[in-house]
C-alpha positions as CSV (number, residue, x, y, z in Angstrom):
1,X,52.7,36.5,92.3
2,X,53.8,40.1,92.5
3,X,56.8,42.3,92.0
4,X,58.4,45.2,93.3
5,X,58.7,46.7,90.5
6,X,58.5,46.0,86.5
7,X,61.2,44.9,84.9
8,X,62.5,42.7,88.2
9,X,61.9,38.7,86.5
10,X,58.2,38.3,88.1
11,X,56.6,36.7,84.5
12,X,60.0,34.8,84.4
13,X,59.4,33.3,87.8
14,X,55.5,32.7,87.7
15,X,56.2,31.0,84.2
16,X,59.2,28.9,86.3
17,X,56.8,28.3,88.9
18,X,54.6,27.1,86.5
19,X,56.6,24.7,84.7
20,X,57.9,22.9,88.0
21,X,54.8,22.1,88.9
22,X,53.4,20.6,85.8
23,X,56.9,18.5,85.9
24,X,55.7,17.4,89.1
25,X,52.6,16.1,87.7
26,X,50.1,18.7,88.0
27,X,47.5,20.6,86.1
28,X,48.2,24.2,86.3
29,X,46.6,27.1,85.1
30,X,48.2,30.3,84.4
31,X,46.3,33.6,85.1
32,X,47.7,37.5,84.2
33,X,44.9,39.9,84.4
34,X,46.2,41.9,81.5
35,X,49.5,41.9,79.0
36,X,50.9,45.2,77.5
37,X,53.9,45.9,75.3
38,X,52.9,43.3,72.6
39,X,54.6,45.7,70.1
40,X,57.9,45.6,71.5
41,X,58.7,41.7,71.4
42,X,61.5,40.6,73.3
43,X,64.3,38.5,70.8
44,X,64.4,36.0,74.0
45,X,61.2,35.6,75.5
46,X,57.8,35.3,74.6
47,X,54.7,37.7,75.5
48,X,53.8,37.1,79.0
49,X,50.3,35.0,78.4
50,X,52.4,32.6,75.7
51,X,55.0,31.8,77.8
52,X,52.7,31.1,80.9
53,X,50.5,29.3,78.4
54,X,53.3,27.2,76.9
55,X,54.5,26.4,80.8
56,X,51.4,24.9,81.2
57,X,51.5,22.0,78.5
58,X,47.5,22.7,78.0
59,X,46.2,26.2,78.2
60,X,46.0,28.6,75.1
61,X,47.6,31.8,75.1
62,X,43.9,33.7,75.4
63,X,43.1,32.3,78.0
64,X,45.8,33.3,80.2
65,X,44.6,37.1,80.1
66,X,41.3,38.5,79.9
67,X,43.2,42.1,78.2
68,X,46.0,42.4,75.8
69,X,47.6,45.6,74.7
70,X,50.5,46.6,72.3
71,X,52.4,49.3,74.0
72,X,54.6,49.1,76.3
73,X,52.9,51.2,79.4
74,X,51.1,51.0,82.9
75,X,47.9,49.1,81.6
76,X,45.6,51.0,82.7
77,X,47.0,53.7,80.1
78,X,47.4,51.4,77.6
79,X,43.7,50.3,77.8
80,X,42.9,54.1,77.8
81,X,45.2,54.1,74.1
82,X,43.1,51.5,72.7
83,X,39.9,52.6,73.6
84,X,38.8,50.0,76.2
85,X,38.4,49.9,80.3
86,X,39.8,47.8,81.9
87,X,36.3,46.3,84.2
88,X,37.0,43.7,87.5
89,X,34.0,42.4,86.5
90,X,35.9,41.0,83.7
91,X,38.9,39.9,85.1
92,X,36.8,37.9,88.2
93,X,35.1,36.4,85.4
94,X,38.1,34.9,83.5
95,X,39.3,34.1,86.9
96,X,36.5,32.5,88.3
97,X,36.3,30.6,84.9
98,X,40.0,29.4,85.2
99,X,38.7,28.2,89.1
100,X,36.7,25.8,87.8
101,X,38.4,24.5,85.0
102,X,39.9,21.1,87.2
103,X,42.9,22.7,87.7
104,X,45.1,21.4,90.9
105,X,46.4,25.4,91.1
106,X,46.4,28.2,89.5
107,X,49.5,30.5,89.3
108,X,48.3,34.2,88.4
109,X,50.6,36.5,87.7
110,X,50.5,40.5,88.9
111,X,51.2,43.3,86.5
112,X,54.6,45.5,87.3
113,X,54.4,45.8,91.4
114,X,51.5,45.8,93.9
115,X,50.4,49.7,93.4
116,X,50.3,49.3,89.6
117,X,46.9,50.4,88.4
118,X,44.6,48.6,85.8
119,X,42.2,51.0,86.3
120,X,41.9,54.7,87.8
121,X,38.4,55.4,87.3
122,X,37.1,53.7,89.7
123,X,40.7,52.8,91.1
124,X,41.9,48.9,90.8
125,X,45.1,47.8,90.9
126,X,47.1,44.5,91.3
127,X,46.4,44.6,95.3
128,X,42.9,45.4,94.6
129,X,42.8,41.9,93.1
130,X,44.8,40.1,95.9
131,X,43.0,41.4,98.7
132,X,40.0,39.8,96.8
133,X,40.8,36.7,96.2
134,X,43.2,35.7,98.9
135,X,46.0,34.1,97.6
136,X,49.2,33.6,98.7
137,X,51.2,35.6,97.3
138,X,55.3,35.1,96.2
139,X,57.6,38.5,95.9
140,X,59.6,38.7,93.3
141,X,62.6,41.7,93.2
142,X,66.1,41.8,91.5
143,X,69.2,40.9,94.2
144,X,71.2,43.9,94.0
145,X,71.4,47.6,95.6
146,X,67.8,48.9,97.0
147,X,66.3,45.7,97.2
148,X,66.1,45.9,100.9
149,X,63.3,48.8,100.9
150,X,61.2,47.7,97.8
151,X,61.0,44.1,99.2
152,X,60.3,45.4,102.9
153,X,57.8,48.0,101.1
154,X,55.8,45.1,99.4
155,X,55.7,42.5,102.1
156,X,54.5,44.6,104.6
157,X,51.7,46.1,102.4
158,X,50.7,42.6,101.9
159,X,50.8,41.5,105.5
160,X,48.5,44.7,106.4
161,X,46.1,43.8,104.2
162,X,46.1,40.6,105.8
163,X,47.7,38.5,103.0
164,X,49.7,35.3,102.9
165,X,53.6,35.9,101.7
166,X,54.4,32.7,101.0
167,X,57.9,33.8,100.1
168,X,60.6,36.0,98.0
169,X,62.6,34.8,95.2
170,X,65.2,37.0,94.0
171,X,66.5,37.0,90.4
172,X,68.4,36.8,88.4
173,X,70.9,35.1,91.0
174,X,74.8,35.6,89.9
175,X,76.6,32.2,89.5
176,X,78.8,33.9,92.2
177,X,77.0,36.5,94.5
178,X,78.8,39.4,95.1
179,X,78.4,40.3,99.1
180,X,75.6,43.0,98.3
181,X,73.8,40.1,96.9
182,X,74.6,37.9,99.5
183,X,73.9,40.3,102.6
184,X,70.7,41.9,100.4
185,X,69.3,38.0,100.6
186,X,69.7,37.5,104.2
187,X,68.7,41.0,105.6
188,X,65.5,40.5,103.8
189,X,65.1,37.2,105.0
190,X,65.6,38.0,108.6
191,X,64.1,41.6,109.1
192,X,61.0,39.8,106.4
193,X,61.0,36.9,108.5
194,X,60.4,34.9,105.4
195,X,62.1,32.6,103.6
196,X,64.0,34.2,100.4
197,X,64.5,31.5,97.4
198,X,66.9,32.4,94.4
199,X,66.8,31.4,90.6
200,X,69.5,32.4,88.7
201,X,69.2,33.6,84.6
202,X,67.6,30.9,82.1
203,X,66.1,30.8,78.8
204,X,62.1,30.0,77.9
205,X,63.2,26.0,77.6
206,X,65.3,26.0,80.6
207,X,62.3,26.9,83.0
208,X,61.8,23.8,84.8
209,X,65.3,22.7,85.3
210,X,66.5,26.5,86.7
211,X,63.8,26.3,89.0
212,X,64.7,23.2,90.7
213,X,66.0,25.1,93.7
214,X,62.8,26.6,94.1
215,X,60.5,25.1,96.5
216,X,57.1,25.4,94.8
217,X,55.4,23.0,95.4
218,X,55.2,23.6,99.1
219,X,54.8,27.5,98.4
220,X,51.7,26.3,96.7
221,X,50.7,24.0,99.1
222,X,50.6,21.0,96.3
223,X,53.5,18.8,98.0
């Protein structure tokens, strides 16, 4: 799961996509190759890896993501503030691990959009990963003005790298869409050709049922 951007709902959605399909009766694992901002908490929501952990109903918090920093930048700065690189080797290896844990799916988050970089020397970013691994991969972007482009942007980087877009989910959908909202959902879903699903604010508890317009269990291939 990627985003356009940071900041647009993406850890909100995986962790919604997450708890659906353990309601369903699966066993999911959760995957983020790193978390930063640790030493900002939010008053609502949890770090990234506990809240994806806490979706689950099994995994603990580290093992959800292979690097954790405290401040609130790109990670691959925030691994150069603490000291540490940020190594594929690594992350394929938690991966890998999580692969073979008995898991029906795994649901592994991005960090910030598809270009964001874990590492610059030698370059790795979030599509690094995808292209390796081959998932399909969910958009996530916010529904108002300039959606359009950054959505466009994203899906057809994907599609040229020969990746599976499984879909886009906008959020946080208004109770009553405004007709920028309304027209910025079905432009992308026509000029995209892809379907474009909606899930509209919630709260860490509230996961599972806010997500019930979501369909992702078929995104994932587990219905």
């Amino acid at each position: 799961m990627t985003g356009t951007g940071t900041g647009v709902g993406k850890s909100v959605v995986a962790a919604a996509f997450v708890a659906t399909l353990a309601a369903a009766g699966h066993r999911i694992c959760a995957f983020k190759p790193a978390v930063s901002g640790l030493d900002e908490p939010d008053p609502v929501w949890p770090p990234d890896h506990e809240l994806l952990a806490t979706a689950t109903g099994h995994q603990p918090p580290e093992d959800v993501s292979p690097y954790l920093f405290g401040p609130a930048v790109s990670p691959h700065l925030a691994a150069e503030m603490a000291g540490v690189k940020i190594e594929r080797s690594v992350i394929d290896a938690a991966f890998s691990e999580l692969a073979n844990a008995g898991c029906d799916a795994i649901v592994c988050e991005g960090v910030g959009g598809l270009l964001v970089p874990l590492s610059t020397d030698p370059p790795l970013s979030v599509l690094d990963l995808a292209t390796g691994w081959r998932l399909p991969v969910v958009v996530v972007t916010h529904p108002g003005l300039g959606t359009i482009s950054d959505t466009r942007l994203t899906v057809d980087r994907l599609r040229a790298e020969g990746i599976t877009v499984a879909g886009v989910v906008l959020t946080p959908w208004p109770t009553e869409p405004d007709s920028v909202a309304l027209s910025n959902r079905e432009t992308i879903e026509r000029l995209c050709e892809i379907e474009v699903s909606t899930l509209p604010p919630t709260v860490p508890g509230e996961l599972a049922r806010a997500a019930a317009g979501l369909p992702a269990l078929r995104w994932t291939g587990l219905d």
